[in-house]
C-alpha positions in Angstrom: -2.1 -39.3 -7.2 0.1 -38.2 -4.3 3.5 -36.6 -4.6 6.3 -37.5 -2.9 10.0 -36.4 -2.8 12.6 -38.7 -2.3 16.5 -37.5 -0.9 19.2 -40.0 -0.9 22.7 -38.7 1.3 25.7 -39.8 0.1 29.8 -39.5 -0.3 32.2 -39.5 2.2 34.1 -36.9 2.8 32.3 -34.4 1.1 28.2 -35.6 1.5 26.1 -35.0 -1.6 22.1 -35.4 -2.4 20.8 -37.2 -5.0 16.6 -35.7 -5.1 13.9 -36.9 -7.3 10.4 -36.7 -7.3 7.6 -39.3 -7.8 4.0 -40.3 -8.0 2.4 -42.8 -6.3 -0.7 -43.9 -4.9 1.1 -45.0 -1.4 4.1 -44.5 0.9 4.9 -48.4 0.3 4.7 -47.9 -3.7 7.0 -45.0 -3.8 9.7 -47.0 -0.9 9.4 -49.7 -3.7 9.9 -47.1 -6.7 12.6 -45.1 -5.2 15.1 -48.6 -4.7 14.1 -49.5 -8.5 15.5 -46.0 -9.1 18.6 -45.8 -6.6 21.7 -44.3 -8.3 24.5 -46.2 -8.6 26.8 -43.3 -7.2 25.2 -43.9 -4.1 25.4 -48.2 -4.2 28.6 -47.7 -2.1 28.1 -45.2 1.1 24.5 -43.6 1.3 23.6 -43.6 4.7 20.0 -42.0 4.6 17.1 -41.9 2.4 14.2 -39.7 2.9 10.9 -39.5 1.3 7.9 -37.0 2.6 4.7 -36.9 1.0 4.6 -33.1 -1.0 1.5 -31.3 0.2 0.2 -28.5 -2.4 1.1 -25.2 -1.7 -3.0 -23.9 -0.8 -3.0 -26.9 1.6 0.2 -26.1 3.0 -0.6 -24.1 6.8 
């Protein structure tokens, strides 16, 4: 099952990243898991969320 990594930026001033890791079998499941798991620091002002598919590091060029 592919890995992805999910970043959330947040906080204003001072930005902060909230990171966390998931399974899934597709992009759309882990968009759908990562806004079941959205912290609630970051309800008020994130402005960008990220998530790239982890490659393994003996497939990585």
């Amino acid at each position: 099952m592919p890995q992805y990594r999910v970043t959330i930026r947040f906080g204003s001033p001072r930005q902060q990243y909230h990171v966390m890791d998931l399974s899934a079998n597709s992009l759309r499941e882990a968009m759908r898991m990562a806004t079941e798991d959205f912290p609630e620091a970051a309800l008020q002002d994130a402005d960008l969320m990220e998530i790239r598919r982890q490659t393994e590091p003996d497939e990585r060029e």
